[in-house]
N, C-alpha and C positions, 0 to 999 in steps of 0.2 A: 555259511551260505554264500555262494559267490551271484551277486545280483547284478554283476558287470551288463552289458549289453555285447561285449565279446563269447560270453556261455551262450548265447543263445544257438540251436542250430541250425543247419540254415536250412534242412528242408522245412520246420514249425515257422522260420521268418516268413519264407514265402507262403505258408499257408495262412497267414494273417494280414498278407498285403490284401487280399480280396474285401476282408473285412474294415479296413482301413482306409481303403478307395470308398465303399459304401457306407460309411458313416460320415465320412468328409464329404460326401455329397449330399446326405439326407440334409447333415447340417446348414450347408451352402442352401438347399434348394426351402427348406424352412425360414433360413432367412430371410429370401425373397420373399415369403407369404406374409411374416410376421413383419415389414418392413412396410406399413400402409400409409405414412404422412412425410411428406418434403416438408421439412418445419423451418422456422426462422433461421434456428442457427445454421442449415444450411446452406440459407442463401447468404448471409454471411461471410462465411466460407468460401462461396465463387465470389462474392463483390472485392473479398480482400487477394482473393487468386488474379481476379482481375486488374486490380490496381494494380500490383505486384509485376504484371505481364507487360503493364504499358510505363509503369513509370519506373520501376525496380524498388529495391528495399528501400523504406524511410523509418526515421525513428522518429517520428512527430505523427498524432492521428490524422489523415488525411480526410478524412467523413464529416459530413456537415452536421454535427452534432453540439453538444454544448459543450465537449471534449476536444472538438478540433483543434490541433495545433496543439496542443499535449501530449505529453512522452507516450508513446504504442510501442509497449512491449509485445510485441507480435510472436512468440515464439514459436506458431506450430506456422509459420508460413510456407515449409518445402509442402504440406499437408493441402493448404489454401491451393499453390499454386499446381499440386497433380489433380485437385480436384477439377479445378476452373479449365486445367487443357484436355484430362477426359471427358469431362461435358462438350468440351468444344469439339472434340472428335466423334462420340457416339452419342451424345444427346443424354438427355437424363436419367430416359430410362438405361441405355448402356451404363453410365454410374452405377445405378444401382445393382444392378448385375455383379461390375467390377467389384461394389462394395460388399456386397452379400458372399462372392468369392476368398475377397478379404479374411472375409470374418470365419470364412470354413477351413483356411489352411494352416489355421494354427493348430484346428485339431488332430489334423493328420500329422503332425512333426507328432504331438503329446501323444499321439497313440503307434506311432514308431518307436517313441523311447519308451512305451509300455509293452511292446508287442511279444514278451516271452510270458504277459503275465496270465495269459487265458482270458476265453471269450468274453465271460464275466465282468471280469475286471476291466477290460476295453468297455466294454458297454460302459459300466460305471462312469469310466472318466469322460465320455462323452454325453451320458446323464448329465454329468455334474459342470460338463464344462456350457452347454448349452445358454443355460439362465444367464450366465454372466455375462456371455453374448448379448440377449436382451438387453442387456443395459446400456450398449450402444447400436443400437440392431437398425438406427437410423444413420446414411453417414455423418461422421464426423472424426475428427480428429483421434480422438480415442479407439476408432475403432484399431488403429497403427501400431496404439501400444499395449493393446492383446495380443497382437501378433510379434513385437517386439520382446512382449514378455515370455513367451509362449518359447520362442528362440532362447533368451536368456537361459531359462529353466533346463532345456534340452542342452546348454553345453555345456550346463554346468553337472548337470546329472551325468552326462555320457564322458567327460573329462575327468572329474572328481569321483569316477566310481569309487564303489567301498576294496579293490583291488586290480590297477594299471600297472600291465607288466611293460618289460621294461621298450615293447615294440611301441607301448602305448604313448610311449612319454613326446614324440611328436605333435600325435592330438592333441595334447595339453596346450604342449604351444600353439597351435594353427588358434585352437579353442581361446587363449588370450589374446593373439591379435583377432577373432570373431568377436571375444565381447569387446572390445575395447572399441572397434570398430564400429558393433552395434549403437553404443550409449553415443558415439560422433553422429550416427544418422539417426537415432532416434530424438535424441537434445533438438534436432529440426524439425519435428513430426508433432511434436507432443511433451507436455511435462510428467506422463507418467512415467516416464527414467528414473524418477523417484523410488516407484515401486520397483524398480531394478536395483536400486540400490540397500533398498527393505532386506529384498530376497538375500540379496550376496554377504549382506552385514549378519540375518539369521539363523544360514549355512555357517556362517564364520563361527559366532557365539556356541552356534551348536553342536558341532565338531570341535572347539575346545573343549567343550560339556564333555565329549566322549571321550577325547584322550585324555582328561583326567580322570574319567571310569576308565582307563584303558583298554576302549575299544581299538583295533586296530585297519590298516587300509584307510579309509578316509580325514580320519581322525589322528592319522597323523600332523605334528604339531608344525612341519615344515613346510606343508599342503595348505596346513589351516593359513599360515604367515603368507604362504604365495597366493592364496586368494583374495587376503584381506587388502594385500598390496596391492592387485591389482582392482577393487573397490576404489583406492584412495586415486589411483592413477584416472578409474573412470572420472572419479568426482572433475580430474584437471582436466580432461579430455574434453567434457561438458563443458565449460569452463571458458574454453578457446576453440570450441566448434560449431559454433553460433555466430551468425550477424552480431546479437547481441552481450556476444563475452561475458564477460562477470557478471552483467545485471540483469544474466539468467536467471539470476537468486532474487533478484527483487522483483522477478516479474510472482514468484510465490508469494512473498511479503503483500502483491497488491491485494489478493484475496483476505487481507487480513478487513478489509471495509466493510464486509458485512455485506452487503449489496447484495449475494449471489443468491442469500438464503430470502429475499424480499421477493424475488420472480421464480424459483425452482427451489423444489424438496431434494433434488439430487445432489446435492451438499450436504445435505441433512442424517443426523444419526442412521440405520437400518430400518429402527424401530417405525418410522412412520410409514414402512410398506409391510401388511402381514407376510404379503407373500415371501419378501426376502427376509425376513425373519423366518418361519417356514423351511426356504431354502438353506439358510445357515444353521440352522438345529440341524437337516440332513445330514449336513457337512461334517456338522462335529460328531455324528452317529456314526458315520461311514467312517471319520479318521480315527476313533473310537478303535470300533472293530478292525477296522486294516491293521494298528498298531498294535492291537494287542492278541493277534494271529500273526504277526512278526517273529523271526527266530530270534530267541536271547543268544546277546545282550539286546536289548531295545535300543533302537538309536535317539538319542534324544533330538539331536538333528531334524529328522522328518516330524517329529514333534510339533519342535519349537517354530518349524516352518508354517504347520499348519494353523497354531492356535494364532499367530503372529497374524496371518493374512485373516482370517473370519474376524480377529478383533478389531485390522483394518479395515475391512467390511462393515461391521458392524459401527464404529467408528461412522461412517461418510458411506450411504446409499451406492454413490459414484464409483467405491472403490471393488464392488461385488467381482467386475467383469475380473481380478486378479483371483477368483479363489479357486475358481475350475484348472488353470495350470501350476496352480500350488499342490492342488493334493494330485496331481498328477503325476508332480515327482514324489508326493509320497505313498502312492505306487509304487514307481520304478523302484526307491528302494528300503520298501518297506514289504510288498506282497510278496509272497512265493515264488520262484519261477514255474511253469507248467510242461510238462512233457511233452516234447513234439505231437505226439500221436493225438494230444489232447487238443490243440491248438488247430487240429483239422474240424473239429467239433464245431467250427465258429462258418464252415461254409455256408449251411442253411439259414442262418442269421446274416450273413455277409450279401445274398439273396434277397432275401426278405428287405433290409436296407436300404439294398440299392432299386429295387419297386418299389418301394415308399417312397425313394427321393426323386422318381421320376413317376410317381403319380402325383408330389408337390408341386414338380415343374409344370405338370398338364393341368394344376390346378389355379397356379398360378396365372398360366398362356392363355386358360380358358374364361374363368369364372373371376378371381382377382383382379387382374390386370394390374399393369405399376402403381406405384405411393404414387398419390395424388399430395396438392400442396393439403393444408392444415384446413380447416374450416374458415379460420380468423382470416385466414393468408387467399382466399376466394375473388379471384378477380374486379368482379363488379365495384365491390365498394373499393378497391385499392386504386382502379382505372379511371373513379369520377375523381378522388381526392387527386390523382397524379393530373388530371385533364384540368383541377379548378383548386389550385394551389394556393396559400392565403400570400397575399401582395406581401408583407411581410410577417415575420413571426416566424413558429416553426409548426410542425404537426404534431402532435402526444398521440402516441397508442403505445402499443404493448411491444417490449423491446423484439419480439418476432416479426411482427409487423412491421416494424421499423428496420428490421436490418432486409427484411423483402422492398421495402419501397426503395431503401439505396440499392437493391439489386438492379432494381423497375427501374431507378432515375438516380444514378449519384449524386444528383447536384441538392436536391430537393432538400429544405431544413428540417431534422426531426430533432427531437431533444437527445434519446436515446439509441442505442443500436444492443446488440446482444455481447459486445463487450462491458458487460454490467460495472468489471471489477476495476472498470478506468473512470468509473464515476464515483460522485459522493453518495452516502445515504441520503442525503437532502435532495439530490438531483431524482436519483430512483421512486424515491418513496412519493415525491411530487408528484411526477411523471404518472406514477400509481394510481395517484390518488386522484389525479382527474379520470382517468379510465376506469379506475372501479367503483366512483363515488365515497372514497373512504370521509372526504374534508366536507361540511358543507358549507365551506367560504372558498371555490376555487377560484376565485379574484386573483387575492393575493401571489399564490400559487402559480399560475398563468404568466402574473407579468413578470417573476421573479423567473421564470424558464424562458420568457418570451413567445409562448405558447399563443399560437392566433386561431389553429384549428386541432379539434380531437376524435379520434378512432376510437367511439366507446361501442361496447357490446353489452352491456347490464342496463336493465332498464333503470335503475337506480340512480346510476351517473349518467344517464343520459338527461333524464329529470333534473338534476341539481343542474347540469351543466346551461340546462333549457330554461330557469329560473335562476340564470346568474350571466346575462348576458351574450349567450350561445344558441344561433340560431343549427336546427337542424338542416341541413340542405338534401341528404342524400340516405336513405333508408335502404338496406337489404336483408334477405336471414341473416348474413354474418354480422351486420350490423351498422351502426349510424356513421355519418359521418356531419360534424357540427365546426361552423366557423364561429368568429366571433360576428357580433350584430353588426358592426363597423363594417368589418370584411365582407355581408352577405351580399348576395351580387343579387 
């Protein structure tokens, strides 16, 4: 079976561009609906785009936290500073636009390099690729290495087909200076490079799998060596394409603190969301069946690819957004090809799409309107604490809150900010613990952060903090804002 993307013909291509525009639009215009809260870490995000703009790169934390003047491995800052200058050209809600764009155009590459496989099958991978989406569907940094991976995949699929003749063998190369190129500008965007390095290490292991079944075409053993070399090449590339060099690697080692898993479940196993459990039993049903409606020999390859990425999923909540263009190449070359004639089939659905995605949009323009900031993140109680700052000390709230107030005021002291993984568990779980009421001694706690005012929302720790030297000054829904008795004005 030749599953190249050179077989396909070119009037069935063009009859699947229709479908391909109207799914990468439904998807674009869904994210904009699904995309309802500006949350802390993105303002984050523009505070660090911002510093970034006026003062240029620094390797010391510049934020007045209890971290400042400590090592900031800052590694996704090319990501900080396009955020901070498209706000500063279209405003936020333009961001979000941009970012919602973002996050649709990976599926249109994924369903180009599937486009001979039938309507079906296209739908499929933009079912499947959708959820993963969710998982960064607000911006941030990760949303870059969806799109980053989503490329990866596509060059490695349409290079490394299962047979390049011998016009093809230029691709190859253009495709090794593309990825090599990629993992340079993705190493600035984001750490999920990582999962690029998953994918290329998987296809490796599993195309040796084949050519010692002696499969042939992909699975040759010279192909498999020129891939893996170029893996170790990206790992250098990575390496010396960063501000930060070498200690791109121990900006991963920082997450080893624990920290991350004390404010967010998105670190956390799969298991704590049914729904993406849910999702990955689909997955493994769908790679199921694709693989085993495959022409023998089976490729172990599209396999090992798949089971690799859902157990990385499964693994870390976080890592879900990689599964949709994982099995997307195990499509491209696992399913069927489909007969041109078939592939017109997909006009009525190509239709139907693209008025979903512009009935999204008008629902959006009309009735949504853009992400609004968080609940927590609600002006009122942020604008008394920034108007009536304690004389000394710092503020404690919740590290979202915290990295919104250094947006509101850089100068201002908090304890924390949403770089969680530059702090100690001690620092965190303190911080915590005056906000959620976990201690009922937060004395100690207070003076050991230098803590003088806090940003609680649970009536709990508003109480404790009310009965332990903390006057409330400022009351709203989002919630209190308490100094100490010393400090009350």
């Amino acid at each position: 079976m030749d599953t190249t993307l050179d077989s396909i013909e070119g009037s069935g291509a063009r009859a699947s561009w229709g479908l391909i525009v109207a799914l990468t639009m439904l998807v674009g215009a869904l994210a904009l609906c699904f995309d309802r809260v500006q949350n802390g870490d993105l303002f984050l995000q523009l505070a660090s785009g911002r510093f970034i703009a006026d003062h240029g790169l620094v390797n010391t934390d510049p934020f007045p936290t209890i971290a400042q003047g400590g090592q900031w491995l800052n590694e996704q800052w090319l990501t900080e500073l396009t955020f901070f200058h498209t706000f500063g050209e279209i405003g936020m809600t333009g961001l979000t636009i941009v970012y919602a764009i973002l996050l649709a155009l990976p599926l249109g590459l994924l369903l180009w390099l599937c486009r001979a496989k039938g309507t079906p099958m296209m739908l499929a991978v933009a079912a499947l690729y959708f959820p993963g989406a969710l998982a960064v569907i607000h911006p941030r940094a990760a949303g870059f290495s969806l799109v980053a991976f989503s490329v990866l995949v596509v060059l490695i699929a349409s290079a490394w087909g299962e047979r390049v003749p011998a016009a093809g063998r230029r691709r190859q190369w253009l495709a090794v200076l593309a990825i090599l190129g990629l993992f340079a500008l993705w190493a600035n965007l984001h750490g999920g490079f990582l999962a690029g390095l998953l994918f290329m290490g998987l296809v490796c292991v599993g195309a040796a799998i084949d050519h010692w079944r002696g499969l042939p075409g992909v699975a040759n053993i010279t192909r498999v060596a020129a891939l893996a070399g170029i893996g170790f090449v990206a790992v250098a590339v990575v390496s010396i394409s960063t501000p930060l060099g070498g200690q791109i690697w121990n900006y991963f080692l920082s997450f080893r603190t624990g920290t991350i898993t004390l404010v967010t479940q998105e670190w956390d196993s799969v298991f704590v969301s049914p729904k993406a459990v849910a999702y990955l039993i689909i997955a493994v049903g769908f790679v199921t069946w694709t693989w085993l409606r495959s022409a023998r020999p089976r490729r172990a390859t599209t396999l090992l690819v798949a089971i690799g990425f859902i157990a990385f999923a499964a693994y870390s909540l976080r890592n879900i957004l990689f599964v949709g263009p994982a099995l997307a190449f195990v499509v491209a070359w696992s399913a069927p090809n489909r007969a041109p004639a078939r592939l017109h089939l997909g006009k009525g659905v190509a239709v139907a799409a693209a008025l979903a995605a512009v009935g999204a949009v008008g629902v959006w323009a009309t009735i949504l309107g853009p992400a609004k900031a968080s609940p927590l993140l609600r002006p009122s109680l942020v604008d008394y604490a920034l108007a009536h700052p304690p004389n000394s000390g710092r503020i404690a709230s919740y590290a979202g809150v915290s990295s919104y107030i250094l947006w509101r005021s850089p100068t201002t002291p908090v304890v924390l900010n949403g770089w969680v993984e530059h702090f100690t568990v001690p620092e965190v779980s303190g911080a915590y613990s005056l906000v959620r009421g976990w201690s009922q001694k937060p004395g100690p706690i207070a003076e050991r952060l230098e803590v003088s005012a806090v940003i609680a929302h649970e009536p709990a720790a508003i109480d404790i903090l009310e009965r332990h030297g903390f006057v409330a000054e400022f009351s709203a829904p989002e919630g209190t804002y308490l100094v100490k008795r010393s400090e009350a004005s």
